[in-house]
N, C-alpha and C positions, 0 to 999 in steps of 0.2 A: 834398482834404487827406488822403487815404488814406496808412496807410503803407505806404511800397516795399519792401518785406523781402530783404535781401540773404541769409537762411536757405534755404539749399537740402537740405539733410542733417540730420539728427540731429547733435548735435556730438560731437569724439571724445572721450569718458568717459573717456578715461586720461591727459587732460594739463586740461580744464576742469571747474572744480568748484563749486558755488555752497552757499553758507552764511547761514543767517539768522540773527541776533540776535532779541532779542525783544520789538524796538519794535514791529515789522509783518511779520508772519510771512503771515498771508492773502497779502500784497502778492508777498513772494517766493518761496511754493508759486506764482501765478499767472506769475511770471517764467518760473521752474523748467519750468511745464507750456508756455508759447511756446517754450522750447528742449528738449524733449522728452527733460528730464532729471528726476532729484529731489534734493531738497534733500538736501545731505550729512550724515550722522550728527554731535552732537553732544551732549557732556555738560553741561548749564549749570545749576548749582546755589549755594548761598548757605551760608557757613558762619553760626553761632551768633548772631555778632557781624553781619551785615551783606557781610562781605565775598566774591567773586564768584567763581566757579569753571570756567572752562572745562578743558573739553577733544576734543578732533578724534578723533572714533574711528576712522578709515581713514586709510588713507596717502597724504599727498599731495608726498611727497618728488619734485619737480621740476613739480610740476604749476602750471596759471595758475587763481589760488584768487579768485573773487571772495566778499567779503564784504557783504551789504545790513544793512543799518542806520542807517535813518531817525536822528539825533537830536532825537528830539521828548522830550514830557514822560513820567517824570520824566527831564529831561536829562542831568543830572549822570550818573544809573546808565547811561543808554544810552552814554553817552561811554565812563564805564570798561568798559562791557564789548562796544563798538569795539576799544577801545583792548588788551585782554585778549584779543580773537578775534587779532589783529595780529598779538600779540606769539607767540600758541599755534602760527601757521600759519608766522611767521620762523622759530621754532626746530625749526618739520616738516619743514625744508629748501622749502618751499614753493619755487617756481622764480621766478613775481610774484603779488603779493598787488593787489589791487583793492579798494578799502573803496569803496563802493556804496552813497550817501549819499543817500535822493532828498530829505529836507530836514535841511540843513545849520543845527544849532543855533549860538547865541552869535552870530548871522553879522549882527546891530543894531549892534554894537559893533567895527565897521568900520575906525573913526580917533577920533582926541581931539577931540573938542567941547567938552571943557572941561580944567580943568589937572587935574593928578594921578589921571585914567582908565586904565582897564587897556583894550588892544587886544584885545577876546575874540576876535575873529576869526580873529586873527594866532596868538594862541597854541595857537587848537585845532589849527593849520594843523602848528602846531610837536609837538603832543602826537602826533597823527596821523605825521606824517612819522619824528618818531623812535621811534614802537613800530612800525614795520617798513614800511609802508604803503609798494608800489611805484610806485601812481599811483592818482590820485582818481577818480572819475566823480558828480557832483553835477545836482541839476536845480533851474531855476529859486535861482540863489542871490539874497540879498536887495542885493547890489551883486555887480554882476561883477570888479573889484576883487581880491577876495579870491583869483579865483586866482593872483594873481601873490602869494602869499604861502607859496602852496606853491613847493619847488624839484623837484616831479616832477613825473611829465605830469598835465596835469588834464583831461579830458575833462568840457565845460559841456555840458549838453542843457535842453530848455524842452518845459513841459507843454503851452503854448498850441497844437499842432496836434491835440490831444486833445479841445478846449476849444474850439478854432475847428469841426474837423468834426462837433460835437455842433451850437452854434450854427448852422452854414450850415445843416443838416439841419428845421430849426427855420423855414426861411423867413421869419425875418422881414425888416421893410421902413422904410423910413427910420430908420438905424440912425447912430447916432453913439457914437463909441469913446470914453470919459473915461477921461482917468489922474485920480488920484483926489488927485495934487502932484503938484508940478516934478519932483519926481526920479523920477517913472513915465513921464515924459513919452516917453522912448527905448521903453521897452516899449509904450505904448502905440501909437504910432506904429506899429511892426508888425506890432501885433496890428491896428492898422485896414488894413495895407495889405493884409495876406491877407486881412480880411475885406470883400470887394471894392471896397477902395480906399473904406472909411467917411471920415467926414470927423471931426475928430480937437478934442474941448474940455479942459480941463484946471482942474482944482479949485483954485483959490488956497487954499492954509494956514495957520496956524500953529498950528506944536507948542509948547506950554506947559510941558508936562514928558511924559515917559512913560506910553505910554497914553494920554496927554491932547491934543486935538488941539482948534483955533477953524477951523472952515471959514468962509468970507469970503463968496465969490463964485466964481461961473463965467466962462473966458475962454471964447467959443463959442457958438453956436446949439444949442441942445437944445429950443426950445419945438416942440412938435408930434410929437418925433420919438422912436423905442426907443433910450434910453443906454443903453450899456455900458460899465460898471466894470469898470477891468482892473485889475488888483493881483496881486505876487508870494504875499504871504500873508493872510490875517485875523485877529486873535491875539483882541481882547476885540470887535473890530465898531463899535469906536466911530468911527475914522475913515471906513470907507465908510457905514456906515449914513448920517451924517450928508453925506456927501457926497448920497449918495442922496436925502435929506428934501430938499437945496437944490433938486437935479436936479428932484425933482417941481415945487417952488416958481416954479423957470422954466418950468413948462409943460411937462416930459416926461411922455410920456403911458406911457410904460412905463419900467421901470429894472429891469437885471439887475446882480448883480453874479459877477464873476467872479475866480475867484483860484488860484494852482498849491497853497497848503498852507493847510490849514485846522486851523492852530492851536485855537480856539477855546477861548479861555480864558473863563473868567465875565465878565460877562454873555452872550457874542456870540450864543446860541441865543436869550435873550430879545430882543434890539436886530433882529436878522436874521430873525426871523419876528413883528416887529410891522407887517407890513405893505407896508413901505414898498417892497419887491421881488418883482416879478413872478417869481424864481427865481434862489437864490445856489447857483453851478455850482462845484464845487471838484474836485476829482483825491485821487484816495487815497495820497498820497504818507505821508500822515500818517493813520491810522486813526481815525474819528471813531465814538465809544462812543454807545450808544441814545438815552443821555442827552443827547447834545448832538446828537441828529438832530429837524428840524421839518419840516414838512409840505411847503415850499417848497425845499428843499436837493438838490440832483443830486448824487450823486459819481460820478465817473469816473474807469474805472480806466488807467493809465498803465505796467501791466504789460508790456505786449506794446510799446512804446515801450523802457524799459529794458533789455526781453530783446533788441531788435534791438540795441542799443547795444553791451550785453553781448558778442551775437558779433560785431560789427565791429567792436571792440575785439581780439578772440580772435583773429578772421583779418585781423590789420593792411588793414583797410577804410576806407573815409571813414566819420566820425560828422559833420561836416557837412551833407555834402550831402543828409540826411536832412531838416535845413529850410527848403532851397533853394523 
């Protein structure tokens, strides 16, 4: 599961440029340093009141500007000040703007479920596209879906090959891949077939309201054998966790879980180091503070995945074939 790097050269500094917001800066110094570049000057300050200030200290008048910036928590500011990098590098004459999303907020709020919902999805999709944004590049979204909501290119990528060559490396042995509900089902699926063609159970659900989930039952064999939790995110742990307790309950003699963004709202550091997992494996898409780090937590970092992205994006290369 290695990656193939299509990086043969330093890249050329006078036309690619990269920028960080200040959800995850670690995340995009580690980008920066796979393309053997550094993070480009910027001014980013707060007037009196709250409100955000950027600005681009060097010139990037025709140049291809990628921007990274996770939308994680607090969401709301990391969005306006996407959305304020956008607009600062549009009016630099920028040549294309990239906004460099590795986890895409509001992205629950998909379609209506109920009557008089707002599409958060749709509308970041909309906020994004009209402050300048030339094309997306997003990973592991929470329904794939949403890219057809943008009307520019979207370049989708997935953390799972970060996650799978951590796990193969791990040798373990009688291994069964859980999605954790029906709608993981696709993801999981893939994830078992890379990970040498496991054999594949699936959690029966039901969601009660937000945050709140009734796990049922297992469709699948897991007595005897190492499950693996697949999931896009973790937000409070309450739904894998308890998938997890069933897992054990039928007889899994080990339970990981695994997931591309670790949210980790309250409780999820307490529910996720009581035991119940042999090790929850996450990717640093979203940077996880001391506070919410436990004994049993791996993060892996997914830098050098984005930076190859980055430049075959840069040198109209395949981003596919990368999870062939």
């Amino acid at each position: 599961m290695a990656l193939q790097s299509a990086l043969t050269s330093i890249p050329d500094n006078n036309r690619l440029r990269l920028f960080a917001g200040s959800a995850n800066v670690p995340l995009a110094q580690e980008v920066a340093r796979y393309l053997g570049m550094d993070l480009g000057p910027m001014v980013r300050k707060r007037f009196a009141d709250g409100e955000l200030y950027i600005q681009i200290q060097e010139s990037i008048r025709g140049c291809d500007v990628y921007l990274i910036q996770p939308t994680c928590q607090p969401v709301n500011d990391h969005l306006m000040e996407l959305l304020i990098m956008i607009d600062a590098c549009r009016r630099a004459s920028a040549r294309q703007i990239t906004a460099v999303i590795p986890y895409y907020g509001y992205a629950r709020a998909d379609r209506k479920t109920a009557g008089r919902e707002s599409i958060t999805a749709k509308l970041v999709a909309n906020l994004i596209t009209q402050a300048g944004a030339s094309r997306m590049l997003a990973m592991d979204l929470h329904s794939a879906q949403i890219q057809g909501y943008f009307d520019i290119p979207f370049d989708h990528v997935y953390g799972s090959p970060v996650i799978l060559e951590y796990l193969l490396s791990k040798n373990l042995s009688d291994i069964v891949v859980v999605s954790p509900d029906v709608g993981g089902v696709a993801r999981a699926r893939a994830f078992a077939k890379k990970l040498n063609d496991a054999p594949l159970a699936i959690i029966d659900k039901r969601r009660q309201a937000h945050n709140v989930a009734e796990v049922l039952n297992v469709i699948g064999d897991v007595a005897g054998k190492t499950a693996v939790l697949v999931d896009d995110m973790i937000d409070t742990g309450g739904t894998i966790t308890e998938g997890g307790r069933l897992l054990r309950q039928q007889g899994a003699r080990q339970v990981y879980a695994c997931a591309t963004h670790a949210v980790f709202s309250p409780p999820a550091a307490d529910r996720l180091s009581s035991g119940i997992f042999e090790e929850v494996i996450v990717t640093n898409t979203i940077p996880v503070p001391e506070a919410h780090r436990f004994p049993q937590l791996t993060v892996l970092s997914v830098a050098n995945l984005l930076g190859e992205t980055i430049w075959r994006i840069h040198e109209d290369s395949s981003v596919s074939s990368m999870f062939r």
